[in-house]
MARLOFI-655867 format. One record per residue (C-alpha): x, y, z; chain. Coordinates in Angstrom, 1 decimal, always signed. Example, Ala and Ser with C-alpha at 12.3 -4.5 7.8 and 13.67 -1.06 7.14 Angstrom:
# residues 2
<pt <+12.3, -4.5, +7.8>, "A">
<pt <+13.7, -1.1, +7.1>, "A">
# end
This chain:
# residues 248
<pt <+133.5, +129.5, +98.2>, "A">
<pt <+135.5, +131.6, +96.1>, "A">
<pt <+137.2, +132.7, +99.1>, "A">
<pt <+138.6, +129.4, +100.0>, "A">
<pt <+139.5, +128.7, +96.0>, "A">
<pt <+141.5, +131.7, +96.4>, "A">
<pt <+143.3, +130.6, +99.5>, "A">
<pt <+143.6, +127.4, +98.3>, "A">
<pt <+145.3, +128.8, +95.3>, "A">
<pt <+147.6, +131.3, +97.6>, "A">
<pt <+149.0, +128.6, +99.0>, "A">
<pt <+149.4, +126.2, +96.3>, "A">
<pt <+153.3, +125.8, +96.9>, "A">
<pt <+152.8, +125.8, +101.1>, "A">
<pt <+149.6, +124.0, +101.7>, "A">
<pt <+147.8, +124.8, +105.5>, "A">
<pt <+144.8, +122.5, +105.0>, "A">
<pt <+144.4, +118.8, +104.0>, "A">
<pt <+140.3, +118.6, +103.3>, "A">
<pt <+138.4, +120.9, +101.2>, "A">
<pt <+134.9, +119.9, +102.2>, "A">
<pt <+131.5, +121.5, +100.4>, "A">
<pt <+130.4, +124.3, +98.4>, "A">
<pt <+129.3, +124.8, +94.8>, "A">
<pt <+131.1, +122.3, +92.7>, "A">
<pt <+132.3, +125.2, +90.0>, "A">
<pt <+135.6, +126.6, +92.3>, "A">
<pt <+136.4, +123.0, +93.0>, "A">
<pt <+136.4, +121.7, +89.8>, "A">
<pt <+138.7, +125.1, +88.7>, "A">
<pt <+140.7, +123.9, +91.4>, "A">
<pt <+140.9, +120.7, +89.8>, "A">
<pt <+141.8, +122.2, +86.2>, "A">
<pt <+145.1, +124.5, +87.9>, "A">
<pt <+146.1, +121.0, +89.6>, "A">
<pt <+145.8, +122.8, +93.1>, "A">
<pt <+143.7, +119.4, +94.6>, "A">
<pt <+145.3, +116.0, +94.4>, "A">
<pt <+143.6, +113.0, +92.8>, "A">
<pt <+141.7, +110.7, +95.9>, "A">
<pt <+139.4, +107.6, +94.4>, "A">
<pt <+137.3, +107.0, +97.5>, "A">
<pt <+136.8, +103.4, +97.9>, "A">
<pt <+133.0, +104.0, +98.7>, "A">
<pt <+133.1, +106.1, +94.8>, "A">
<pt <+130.6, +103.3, +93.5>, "A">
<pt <+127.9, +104.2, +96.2>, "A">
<pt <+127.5, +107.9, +94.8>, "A">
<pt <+125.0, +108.5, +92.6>, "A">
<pt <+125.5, +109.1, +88.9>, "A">
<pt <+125.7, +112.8, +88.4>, "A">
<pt <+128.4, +112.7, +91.7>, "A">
<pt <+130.5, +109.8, +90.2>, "A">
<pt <+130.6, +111.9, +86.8>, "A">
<pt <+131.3, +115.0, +88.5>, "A">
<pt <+134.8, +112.7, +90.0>, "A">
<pt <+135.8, +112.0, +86.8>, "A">
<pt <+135.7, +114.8, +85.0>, "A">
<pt <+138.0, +116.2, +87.6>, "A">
<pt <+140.2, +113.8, +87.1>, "A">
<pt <+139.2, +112.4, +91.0>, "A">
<pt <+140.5, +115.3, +92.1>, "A">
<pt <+136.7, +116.2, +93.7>, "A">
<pt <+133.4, +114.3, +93.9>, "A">
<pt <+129.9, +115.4, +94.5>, "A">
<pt <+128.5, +115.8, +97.7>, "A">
<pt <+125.5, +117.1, +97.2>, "A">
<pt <+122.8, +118.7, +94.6>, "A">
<pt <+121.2, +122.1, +94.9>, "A">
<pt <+118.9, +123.3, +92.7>, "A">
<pt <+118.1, +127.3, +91.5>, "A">
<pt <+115.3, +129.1, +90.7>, "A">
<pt <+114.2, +132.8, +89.2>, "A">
<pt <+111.4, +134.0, +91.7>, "A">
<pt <+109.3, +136.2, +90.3>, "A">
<pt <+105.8, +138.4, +90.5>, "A">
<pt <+103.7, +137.3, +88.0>, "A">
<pt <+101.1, +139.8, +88.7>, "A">
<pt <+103.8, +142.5, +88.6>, "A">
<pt <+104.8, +141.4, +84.8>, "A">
<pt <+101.6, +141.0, +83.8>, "A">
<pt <+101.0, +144.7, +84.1>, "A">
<pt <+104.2, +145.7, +82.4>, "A">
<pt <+103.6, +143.2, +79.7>, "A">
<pt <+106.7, +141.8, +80.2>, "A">
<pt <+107.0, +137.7, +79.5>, "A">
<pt <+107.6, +135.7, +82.5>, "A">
<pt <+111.4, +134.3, +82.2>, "A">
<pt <+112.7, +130.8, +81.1>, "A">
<pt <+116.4, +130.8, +81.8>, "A">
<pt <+118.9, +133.4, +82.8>, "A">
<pt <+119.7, +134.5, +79.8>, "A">
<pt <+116.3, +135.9, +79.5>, "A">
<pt <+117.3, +138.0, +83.1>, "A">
<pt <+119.4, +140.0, +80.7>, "A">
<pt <+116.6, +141.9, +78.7>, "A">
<pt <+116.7, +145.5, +80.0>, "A">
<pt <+113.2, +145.3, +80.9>, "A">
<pt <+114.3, +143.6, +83.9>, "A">
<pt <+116.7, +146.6, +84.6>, "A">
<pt <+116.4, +148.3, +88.1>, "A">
<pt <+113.6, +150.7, +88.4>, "A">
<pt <+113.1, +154.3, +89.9>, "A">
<pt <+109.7, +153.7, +92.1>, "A">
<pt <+108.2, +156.9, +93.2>, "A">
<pt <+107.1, +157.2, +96.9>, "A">
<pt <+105.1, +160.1, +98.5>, "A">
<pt <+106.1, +160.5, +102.3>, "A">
<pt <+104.0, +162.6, +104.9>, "A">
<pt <+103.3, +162.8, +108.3>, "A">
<pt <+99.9, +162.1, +109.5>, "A">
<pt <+99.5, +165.4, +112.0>, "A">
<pt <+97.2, +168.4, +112.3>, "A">
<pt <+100.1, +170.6, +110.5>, "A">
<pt <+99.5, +168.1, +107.3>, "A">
<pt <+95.5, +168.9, +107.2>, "A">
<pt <+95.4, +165.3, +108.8>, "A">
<pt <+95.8, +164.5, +112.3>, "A">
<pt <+93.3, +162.1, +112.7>, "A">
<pt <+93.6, +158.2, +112.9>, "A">
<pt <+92.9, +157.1, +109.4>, "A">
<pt <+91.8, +153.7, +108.6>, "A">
<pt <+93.2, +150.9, +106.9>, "A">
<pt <+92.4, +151.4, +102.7>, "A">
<pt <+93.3, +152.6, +99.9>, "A">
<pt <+94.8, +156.1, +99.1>, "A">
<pt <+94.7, +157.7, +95.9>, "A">
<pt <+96.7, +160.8, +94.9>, "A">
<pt <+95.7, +163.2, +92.3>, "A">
<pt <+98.6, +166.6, +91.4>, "A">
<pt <+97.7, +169.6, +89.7>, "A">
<pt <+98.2, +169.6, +85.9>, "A">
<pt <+99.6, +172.7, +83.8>, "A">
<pt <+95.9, +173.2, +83.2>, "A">
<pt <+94.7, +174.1, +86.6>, "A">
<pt <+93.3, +170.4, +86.2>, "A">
<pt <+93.9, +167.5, +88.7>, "A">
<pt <+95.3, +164.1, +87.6>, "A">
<pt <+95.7, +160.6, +89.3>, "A">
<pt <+98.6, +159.5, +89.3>, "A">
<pt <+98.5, +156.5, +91.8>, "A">
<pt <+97.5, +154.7, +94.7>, "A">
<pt <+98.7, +152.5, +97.5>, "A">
<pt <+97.1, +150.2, +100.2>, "A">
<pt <+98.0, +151.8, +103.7>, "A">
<pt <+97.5, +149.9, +107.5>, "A">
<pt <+95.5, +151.5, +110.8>, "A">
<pt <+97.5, +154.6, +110.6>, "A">
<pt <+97.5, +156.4, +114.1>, "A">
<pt <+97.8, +160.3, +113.9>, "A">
<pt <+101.3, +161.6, +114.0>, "A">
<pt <+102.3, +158.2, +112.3>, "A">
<pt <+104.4, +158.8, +109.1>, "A">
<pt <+103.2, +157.4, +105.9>, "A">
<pt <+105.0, +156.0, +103.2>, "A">
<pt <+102.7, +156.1, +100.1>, "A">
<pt <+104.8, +154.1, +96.8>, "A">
<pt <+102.0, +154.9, +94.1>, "A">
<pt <+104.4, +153.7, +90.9>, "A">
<pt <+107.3, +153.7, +88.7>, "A">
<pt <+109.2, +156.8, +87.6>, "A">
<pt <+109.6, +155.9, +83.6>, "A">
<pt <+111.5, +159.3, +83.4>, "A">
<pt <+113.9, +158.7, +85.6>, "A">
<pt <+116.4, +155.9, +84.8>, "A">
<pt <+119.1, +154.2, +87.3>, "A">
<pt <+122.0, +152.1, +86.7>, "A">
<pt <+124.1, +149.9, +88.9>, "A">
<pt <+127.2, +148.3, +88.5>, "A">
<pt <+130.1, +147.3, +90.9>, "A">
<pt <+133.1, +148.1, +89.9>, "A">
<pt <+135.6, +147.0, +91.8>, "A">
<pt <+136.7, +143.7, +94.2>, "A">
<pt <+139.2, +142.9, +96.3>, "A">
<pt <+140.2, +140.5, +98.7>, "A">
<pt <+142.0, +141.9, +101.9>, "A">
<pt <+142.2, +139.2, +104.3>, "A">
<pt <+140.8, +135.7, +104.1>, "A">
<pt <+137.1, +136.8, +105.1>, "A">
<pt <+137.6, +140.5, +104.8>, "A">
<pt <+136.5, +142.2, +100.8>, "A">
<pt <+136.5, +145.6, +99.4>, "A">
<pt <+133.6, +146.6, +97.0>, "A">
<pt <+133.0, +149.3, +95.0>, "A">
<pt <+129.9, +150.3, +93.8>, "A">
<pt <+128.4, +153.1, +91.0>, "A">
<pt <+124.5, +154.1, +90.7>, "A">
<pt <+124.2, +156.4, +87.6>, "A">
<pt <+120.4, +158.2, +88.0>, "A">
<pt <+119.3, +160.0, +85.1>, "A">
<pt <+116.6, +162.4, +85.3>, "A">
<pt <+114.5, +163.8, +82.3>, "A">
<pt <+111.9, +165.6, +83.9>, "A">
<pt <+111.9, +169.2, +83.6>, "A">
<pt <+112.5, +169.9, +87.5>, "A">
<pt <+115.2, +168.4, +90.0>, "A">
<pt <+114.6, +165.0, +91.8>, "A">
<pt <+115.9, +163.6, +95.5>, "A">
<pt <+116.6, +160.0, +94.5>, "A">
<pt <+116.4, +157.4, +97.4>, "A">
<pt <+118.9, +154.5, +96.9>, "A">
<pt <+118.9, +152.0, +99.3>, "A">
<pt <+121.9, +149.2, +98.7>, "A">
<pt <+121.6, +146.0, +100.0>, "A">
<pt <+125.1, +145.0, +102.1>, "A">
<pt <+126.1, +141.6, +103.5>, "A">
<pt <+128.1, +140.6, +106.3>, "A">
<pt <+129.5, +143.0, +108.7>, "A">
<pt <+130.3, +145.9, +107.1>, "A">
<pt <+132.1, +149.6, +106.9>, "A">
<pt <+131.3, +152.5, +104.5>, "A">
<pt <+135.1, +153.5, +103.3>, "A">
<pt <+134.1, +156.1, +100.9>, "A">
<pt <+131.3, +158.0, +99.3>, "A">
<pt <+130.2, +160.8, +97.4>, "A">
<pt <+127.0, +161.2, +99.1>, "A">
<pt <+126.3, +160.8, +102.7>, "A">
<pt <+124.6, +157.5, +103.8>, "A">
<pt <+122.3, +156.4, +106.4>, "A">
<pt <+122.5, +152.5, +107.9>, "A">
<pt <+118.8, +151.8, +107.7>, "A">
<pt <+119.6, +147.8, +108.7>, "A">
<pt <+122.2, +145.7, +109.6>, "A">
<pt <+122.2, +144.4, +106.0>, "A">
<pt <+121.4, +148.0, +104.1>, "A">
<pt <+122.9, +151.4, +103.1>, "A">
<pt <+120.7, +154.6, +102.2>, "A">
<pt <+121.9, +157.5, +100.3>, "A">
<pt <+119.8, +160.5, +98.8>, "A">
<pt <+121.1, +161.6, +95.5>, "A">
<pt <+120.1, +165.2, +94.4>, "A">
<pt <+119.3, +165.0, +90.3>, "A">
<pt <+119.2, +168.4, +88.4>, "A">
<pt <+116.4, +168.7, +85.5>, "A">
<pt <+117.5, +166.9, +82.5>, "A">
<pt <+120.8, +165.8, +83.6>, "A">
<pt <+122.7, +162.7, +85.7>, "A">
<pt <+123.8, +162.2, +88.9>, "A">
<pt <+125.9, +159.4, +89.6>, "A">
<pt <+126.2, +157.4, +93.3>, "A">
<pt <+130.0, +155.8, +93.8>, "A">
<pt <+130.8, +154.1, +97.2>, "A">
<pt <+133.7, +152.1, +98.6>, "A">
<pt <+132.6, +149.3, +101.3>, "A">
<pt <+135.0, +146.8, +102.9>, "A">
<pt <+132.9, +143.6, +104.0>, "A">
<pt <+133.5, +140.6, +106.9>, "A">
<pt <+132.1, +137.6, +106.4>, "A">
# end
């Protein structure tokens, strides 16, 4: 919708459509404000209910309500009970950094003869244990798998990484064409362990799309995603920037 408030607003002093119909009332009544919509009483006004007839008149009847949508916050509450982390009660509480992306720590393997496997391996759970300084073992997390056929890859995601911190943040936006964007993108990874990482980031894309630039090659895993794997040295940062341009 903030396509069309921006069209609308390009062609304030040449007008090419007559009806601006639908869409979140928030571009319409900015619309309103810049006097780029001209005032309409419908006859039928009385017949709206009351939140729509207020909507008309604080626009100056330059736009009436249509409809009402309501939003949510989804969330896992099982997932913030084990972080300790209070369930949310409006969007300003979506702004505590505990609610900040997350680094979650996968094990991949192949399930082949080469691996010490090679055998079909039943649906369960697997736990992993790694060698401590100490010549010790230590868990360090487990993940529910399917019927797993041999030669099958598996894709074990035992936990979060709380040494290795990400941050996203676009950058840029542009408008090329009436349905066509550019967006730029940075992910800043920072790694404090004492050996290098291979982050995975996998960026969520809509509409049809085309990688313009990066500094890191990427793989199109969906229609709808980007992947890119980030090398992290010990101790330092690494940071992710890509240029898309989007079709809607």
């Amino acid at each position: 919708m903030l396509a069309f408030y921006a069209q609308i607003k390009a062609e304030a002093s040449n007008p090419r459509a007559d009806v601006w119909w639908g869409g979140p009332g928030d571009p319409h009544m900015q619309a309103a404000e810049e006097g780029l919509l001209e005032e309409y009483k419908s006859p039928r006004l009385g017949e709206l209910h009351d939140w729509a007839r207020q909507l008309a008149e604080q626009s100056r009847f330059r736009t009436s309500g249509i409809y009402l949508g309501a939003l949510g916050i989804g969330y896992n509450i099982d997932v913030l009970k084990k972080k300790g982390i209070p369930e949310p009660k409006c969007w300003a509480d979506l702004l505590d950094p505990k609610f900040k992306d997350e680094v979650q720590v996968f094990y991949e393997f192949k399930n082949d003869a080469k691996a010490g496997l090679g055998l079909p391996m039943p649906a369960g759970i697997v736990r992993v244990y790694q060698a401590d300084s100490r010549g010790g073992t230590q868990f360090v997390g487990e993940d529910r798998i399917d019927h797993t056929p041999k030669d099958e890859t598996l894709n074990l995601k035992i936990g979060t990484a709380f040494d290795v911190v990400a941050e996203r943040k676009q950058v840029d936006f542009q408008k090329i064409a009436s349905n066509v964007y550019e967006m730029a993108f940075e992910v800043t990874l920072r790694n404090h362990k004492t050996q290098p990482v291979t982050v995975e980031v996998n960026e969520p894309i809509g509409g049809t799309w085309q990688m313009l630039t990066s500094t890191h090659p990427h793989t199109k895993t969906d229609a709808w995603a980007a992947q890119f794997s980030v090398p992290v040295a010990s101790d330092a940062a690494a940071t992710l920037r890509y240029r898309v341009r989007v079709t809607y």
